[in-house]
C-alpha positions as CSV (number, residue, x, y, z in Angstrom):
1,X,8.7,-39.9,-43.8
2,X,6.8,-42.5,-45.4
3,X,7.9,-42.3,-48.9
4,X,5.7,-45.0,-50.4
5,X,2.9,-43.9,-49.3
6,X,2.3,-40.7,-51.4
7,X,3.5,-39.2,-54.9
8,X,7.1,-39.2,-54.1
9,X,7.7,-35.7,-55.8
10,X,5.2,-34.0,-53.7
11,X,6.7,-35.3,-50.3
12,X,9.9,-34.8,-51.2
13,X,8.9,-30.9,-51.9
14,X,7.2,-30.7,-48.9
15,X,10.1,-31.8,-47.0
16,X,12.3,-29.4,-48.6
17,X,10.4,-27.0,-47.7
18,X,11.3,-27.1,-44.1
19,X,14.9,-28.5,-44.4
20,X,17.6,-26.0,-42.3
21,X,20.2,-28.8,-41.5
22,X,21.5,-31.6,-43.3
23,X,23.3,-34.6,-41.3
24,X,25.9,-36.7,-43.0
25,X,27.2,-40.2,-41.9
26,X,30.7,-40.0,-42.6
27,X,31.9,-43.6,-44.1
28,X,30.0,-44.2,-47.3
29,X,28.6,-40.3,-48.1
30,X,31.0,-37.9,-47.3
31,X,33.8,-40.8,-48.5
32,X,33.7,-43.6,-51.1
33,X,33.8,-45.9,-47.9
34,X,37.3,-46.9,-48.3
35,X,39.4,-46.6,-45.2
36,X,43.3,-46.1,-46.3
37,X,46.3,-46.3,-43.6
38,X,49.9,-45.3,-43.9
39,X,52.6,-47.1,-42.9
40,X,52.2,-46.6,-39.3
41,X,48.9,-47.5,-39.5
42,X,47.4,-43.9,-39.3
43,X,44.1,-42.9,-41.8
44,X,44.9,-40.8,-44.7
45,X,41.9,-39.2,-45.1
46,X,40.4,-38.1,-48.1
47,X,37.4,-36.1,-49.1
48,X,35.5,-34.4,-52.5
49,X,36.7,-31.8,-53.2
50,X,32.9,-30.7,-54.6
51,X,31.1,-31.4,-51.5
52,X,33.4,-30.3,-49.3
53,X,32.3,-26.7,-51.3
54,X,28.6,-28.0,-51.6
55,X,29.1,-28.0,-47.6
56,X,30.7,-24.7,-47.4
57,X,27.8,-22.9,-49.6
58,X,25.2,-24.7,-46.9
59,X,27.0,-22.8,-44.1
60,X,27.5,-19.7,-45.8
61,X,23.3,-19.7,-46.7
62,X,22.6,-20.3,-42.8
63,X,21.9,-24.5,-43.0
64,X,23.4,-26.4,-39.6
65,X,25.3,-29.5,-40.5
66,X,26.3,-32.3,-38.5
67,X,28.9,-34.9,-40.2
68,X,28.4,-38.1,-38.0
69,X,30.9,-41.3,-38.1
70,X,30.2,-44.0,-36.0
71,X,33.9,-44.8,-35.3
72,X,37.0,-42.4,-34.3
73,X,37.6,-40.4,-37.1
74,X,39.6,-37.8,-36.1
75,X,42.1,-37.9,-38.8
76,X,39.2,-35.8,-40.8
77,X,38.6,-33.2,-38.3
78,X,41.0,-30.7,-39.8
79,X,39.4,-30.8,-43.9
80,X,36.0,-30.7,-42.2
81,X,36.5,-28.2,-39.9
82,X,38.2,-26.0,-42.4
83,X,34.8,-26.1,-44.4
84,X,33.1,-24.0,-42.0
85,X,31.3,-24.8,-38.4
86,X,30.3,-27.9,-39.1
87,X,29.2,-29.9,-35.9
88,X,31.3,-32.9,-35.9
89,X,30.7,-36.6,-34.2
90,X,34.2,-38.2,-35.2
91,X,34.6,-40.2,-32.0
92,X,32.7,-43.3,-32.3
93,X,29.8,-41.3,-31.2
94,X,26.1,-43.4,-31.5
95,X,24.7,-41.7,-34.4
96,X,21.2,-41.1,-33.2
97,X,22.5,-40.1,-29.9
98,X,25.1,-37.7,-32.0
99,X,21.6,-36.4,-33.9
100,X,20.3,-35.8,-31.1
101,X,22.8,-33.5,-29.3
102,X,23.3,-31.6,-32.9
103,X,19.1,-31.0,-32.6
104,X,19.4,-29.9,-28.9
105,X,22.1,-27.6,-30.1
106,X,20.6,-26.2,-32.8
107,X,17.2,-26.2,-31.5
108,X,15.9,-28.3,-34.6
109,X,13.1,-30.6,-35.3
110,X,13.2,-34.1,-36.9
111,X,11.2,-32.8,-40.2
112,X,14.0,-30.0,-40.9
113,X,16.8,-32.7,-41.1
114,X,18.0,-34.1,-44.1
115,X,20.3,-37.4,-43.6
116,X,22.4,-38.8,-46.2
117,X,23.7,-42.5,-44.9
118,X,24.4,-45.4,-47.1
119,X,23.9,-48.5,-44.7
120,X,21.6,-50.4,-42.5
121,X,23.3,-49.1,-39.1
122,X,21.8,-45.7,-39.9
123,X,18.4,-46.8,-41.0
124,X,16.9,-45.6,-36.8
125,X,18.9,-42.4,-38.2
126,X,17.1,-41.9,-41.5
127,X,13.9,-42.8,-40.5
128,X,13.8,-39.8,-37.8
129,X,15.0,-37.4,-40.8
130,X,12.4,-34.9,-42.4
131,X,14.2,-36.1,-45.9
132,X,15.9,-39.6,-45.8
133,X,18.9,-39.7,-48.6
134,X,21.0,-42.3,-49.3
135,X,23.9,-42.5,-51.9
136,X,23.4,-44.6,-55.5
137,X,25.6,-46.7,-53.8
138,X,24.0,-47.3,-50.6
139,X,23.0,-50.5,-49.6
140,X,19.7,-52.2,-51.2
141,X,17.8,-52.1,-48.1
142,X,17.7,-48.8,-47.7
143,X,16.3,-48.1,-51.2
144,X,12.6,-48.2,-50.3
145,X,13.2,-47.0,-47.0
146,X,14.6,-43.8,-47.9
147,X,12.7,-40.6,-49.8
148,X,15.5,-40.3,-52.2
149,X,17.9,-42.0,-53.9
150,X,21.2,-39.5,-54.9
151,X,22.2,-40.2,-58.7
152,X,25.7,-39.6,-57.2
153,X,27.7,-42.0,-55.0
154,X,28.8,-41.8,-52.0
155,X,32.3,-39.9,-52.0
156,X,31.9,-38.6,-55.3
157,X,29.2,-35.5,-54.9
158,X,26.3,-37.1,-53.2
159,X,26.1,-34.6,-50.5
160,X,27.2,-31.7,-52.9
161,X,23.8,-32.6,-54.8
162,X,21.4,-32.6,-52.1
163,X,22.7,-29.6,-50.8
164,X,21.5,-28.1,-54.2
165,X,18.5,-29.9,-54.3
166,X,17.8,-28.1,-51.2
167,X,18.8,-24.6,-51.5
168,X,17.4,-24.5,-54.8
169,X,14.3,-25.8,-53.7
170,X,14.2,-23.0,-51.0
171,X,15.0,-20.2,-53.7
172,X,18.7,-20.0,-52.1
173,X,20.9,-21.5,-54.9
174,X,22.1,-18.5,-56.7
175,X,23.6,-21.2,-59.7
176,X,19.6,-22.4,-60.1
177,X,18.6,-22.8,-63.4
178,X,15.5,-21.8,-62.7
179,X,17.1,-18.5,-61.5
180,X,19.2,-18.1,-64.7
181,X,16.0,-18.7,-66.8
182,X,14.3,-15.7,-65.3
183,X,17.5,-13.2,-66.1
């Protein structure tokens, strides 16, 4: 998607159109990017409680998602898979190699992937996406690279808006406003 090249609205509508998966880079999105170790040195992971339950409502309404780190991540694979069947890459996967396999599984196309990442090591990643996201707090260079910018940060309900950006685009969020307008 080429978002400067056409009323942004009207491509980001489009795009939503199509959108059955949604692929989140770990560090950054799904966290506020901070990395915290015991005393042993093992992570302590910690996650939103909000999108962990944006995630769950995606699964529950049929969307794939793929939660990709680009480093072992392990330590989150409990919370995340708790959420649902979420395909996970927490083992220092490649992203786009990990997007991919989650297309091949899936048997999904480029244009019905949403990404959220915040930094320039997934810009090949959000450039393949039907709907590039990135957090408030993503890095500068990705702000006119990507077709939307969340008002959230990363860690702190990015992904639990764009999953409601998308499902109430497609008619599928029951908590729509436009759905409670019509009652």
């Amino acid at each position: 998607m080429q978002p400067y090249q056409a009323d942004p609205s009207s491509q980001i509508n489009a795009a939503l159109d199509g959108i059955k998966a949604l692929v989140i880079s770990l560090d950054g999105v799904l966290t506020d990017g901070t990395i915290t170790l015991d005393g042993e040195g093992r992570e302590m992971p910690a996650l939103f409680a909000r999108d962990l339950a944006g995630i769950r409502e995606a699964l529950r309404l049929g969307m794939k998602v793929a939660v990709i780190a680009g480093r072992l991540a392990g330590a989150y694979r409990q919370m995340l898979e708790a959420a649902g069947p979420v395909d996970l890459f927490l083992d220092g996967e490649e992203p786009l190699e990990a997007f991919e396999a989650f297309k091949n599984r899936h048997g999904l196309q480029d244009e019905e992937c949403a990404c959220i990442a915040d930094d320039i090591d997934d810009l090949e990643l959000l450039k393949k996406a039907g709907l590039p996201v990135t957090p408030i707090n993503g890095a500068e260079y990705l702000r006119n690279r990507v077709a939307y910018i969340s008002v959230f940060e990363g860690g702190r309900g990015c992904v639990r808006e764009i999953v409601e950006m998308i499902l109430d685009h497609q008619n599928r969020w029951e908590y729509s406003e436009k759905q409670a307008s019509a009652e």
